[in-house]
N, C-alpha and C positions, 0 to 999 in steps of 0.2 A: 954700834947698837944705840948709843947715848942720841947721834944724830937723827936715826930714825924713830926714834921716841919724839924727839924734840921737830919734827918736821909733821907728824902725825896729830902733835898737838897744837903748834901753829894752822894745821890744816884741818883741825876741828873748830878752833878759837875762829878761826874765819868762816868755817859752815853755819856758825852759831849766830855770827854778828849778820849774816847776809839774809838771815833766817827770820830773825830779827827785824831787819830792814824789810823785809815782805812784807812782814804782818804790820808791821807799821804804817807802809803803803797799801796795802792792799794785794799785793801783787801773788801768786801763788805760784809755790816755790817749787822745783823743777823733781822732775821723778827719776828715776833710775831710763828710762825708755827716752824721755829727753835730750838726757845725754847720748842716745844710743842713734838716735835722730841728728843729732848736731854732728856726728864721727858720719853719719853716711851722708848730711849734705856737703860736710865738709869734702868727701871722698869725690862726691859727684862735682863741685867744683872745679878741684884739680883736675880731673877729666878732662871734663870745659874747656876751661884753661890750657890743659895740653892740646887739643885739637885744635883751639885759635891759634894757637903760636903754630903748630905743625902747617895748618893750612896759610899760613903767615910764612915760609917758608926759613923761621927760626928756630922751630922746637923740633922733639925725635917725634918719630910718631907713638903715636897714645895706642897705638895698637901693641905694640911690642912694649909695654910698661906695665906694672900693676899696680893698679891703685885702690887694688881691694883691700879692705882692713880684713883683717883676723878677727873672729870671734873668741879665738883661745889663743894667748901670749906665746909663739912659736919657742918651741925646747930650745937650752944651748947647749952645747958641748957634748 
């Protein structure tokens, strides 16, 4: 538990400094939907990326893959 205290506050101390660093710059700092944008270009990349390498004839194909993200953290156990 010690560790996730201590990783939550690292990971706040650095939301804080970056936040910081915007307004400094100018720069305006990222929403919750940005993030959600950045998981589905990231998603669409790998895509990409899978079908060059398949039609490259080094990768599986990208049909039989998923490279869909979850919107809800899949159950374990």
């Amino acid at each position: 538990m010690i560790v996730c205290v201590q990783r939550l506050d690292k990971a706040m101390d650095l939301i804080q400094k970056d936040d910081e660093a915007r307004d400094i710059l100018g720069l305006p700092k990222p929403t919750l939907l940005d993030f959600e944008e950045i998981t589905v270009k990231n998603t669409m990349l790998k895509r990409e990326m899978a079908a060059v390498l398949f039609s490259l004839g080094i990768g599986d194909n990208p049909d039989t893959n998923s490279y869909v993200t979850a919107k809800q953290p899949a159950k374990r156990g």
